[in-house]
C-alpha positions as CSV (number, residue, x, y, z in Angstrom):
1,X,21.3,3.0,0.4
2,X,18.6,4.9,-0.6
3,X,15.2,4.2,-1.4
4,X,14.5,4.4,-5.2
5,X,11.6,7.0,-5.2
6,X,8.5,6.4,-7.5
7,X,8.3,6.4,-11.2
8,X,5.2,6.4,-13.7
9,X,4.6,2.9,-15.3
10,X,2.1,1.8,-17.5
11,X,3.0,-2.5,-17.5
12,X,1.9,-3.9,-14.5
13,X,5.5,-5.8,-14.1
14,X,7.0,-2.1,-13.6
15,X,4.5,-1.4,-10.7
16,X,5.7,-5.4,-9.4
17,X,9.2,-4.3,-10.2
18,X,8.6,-0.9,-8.1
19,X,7.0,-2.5,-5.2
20,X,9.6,-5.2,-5.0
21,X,12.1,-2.8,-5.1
22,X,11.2,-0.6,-2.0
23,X,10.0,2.4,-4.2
24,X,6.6,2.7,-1.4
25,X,8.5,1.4,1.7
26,X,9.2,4.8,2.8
27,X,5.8,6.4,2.6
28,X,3.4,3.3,3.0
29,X,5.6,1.6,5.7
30,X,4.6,4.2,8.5
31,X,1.0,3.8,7.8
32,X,0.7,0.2,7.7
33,X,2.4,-0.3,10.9
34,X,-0.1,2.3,12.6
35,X,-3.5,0.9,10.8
36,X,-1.5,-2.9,11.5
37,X,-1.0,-2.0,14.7
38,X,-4.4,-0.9,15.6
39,X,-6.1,-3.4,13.7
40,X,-4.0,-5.7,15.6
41,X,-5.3,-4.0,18.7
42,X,-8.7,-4.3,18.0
43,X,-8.5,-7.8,16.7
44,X,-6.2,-9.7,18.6
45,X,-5.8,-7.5,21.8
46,X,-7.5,-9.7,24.2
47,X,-5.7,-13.0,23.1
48,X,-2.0,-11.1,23.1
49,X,-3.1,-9.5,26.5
50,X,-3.9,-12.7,27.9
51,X,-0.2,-14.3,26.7
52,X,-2.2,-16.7,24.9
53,X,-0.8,-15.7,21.1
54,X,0.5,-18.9,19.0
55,X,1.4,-19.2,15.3
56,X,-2.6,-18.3,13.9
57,X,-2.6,-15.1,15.9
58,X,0.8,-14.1,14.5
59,X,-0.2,-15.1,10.7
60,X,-3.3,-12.5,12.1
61,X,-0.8,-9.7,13.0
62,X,1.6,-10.4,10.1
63,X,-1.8,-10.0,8.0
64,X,-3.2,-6.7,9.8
65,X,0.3,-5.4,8.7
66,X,0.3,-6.6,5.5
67,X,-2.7,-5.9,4.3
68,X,-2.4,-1.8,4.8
69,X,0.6,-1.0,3.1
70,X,-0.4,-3.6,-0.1
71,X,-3.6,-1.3,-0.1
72,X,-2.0,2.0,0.5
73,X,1.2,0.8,-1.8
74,X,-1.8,0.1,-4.9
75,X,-3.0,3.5,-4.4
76,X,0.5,5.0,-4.4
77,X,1.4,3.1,-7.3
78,X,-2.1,4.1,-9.2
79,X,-1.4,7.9,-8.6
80,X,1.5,7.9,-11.0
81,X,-0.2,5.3,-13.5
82,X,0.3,6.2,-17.3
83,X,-2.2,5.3,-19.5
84,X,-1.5,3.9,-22.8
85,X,-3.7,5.9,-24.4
86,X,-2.9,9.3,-22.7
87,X,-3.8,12.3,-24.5
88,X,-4.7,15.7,-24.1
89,X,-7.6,16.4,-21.8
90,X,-10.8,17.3,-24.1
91,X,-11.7,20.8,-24.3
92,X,-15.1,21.5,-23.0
93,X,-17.1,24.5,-24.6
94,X,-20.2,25.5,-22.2
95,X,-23.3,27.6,-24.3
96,X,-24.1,30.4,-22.5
């Protein structure tokens, strides 16, 4: 099934309602799993390297994961924010 793609909102439930519903998976998923991956790296390389990873390292991945695609899903979702209060753009007259 395909992803449903991303529509303006203005109510934060419909950018909820978006995010639950896969409407960034396909653009912000990529991302976070490279910036996850080498946060991940960075972070937690040594102790994974060493086999010693237990249940706090992997909440630390699942985090380093997590934490890129909520950020670059917000800024997704904020680039086809409606304002409420939307108008025309004001006309601005320079003196010359």
């Amino acid at each position: 099934m395909p992803l449903p793609p991303l529509r303006p909102w203005s109510q934060p439930r419909e950018a909820v309602q978006q995010l639950a519903s896969g409407a960034t998976l396909r653009t912000c998923a990529p991302l976070a799993l490279v910036v996850g991956t080498l946060l991940s790296a960075v972070n937690q390389g040594d102790v994974l390297l060493a086999g010693m990873g237990d249940e706090r390292i992997a909440v630390k991945v699942a985090a380093n994961l997590l934490v890129p695609f909520l950020t670059s899903s917000t800024g997704a979702l904020l680039a086809v924010r409606r304002s409420h209060t939307a108008g025309p753009l004001p006309t601005v007259h320079s003196e010359h």
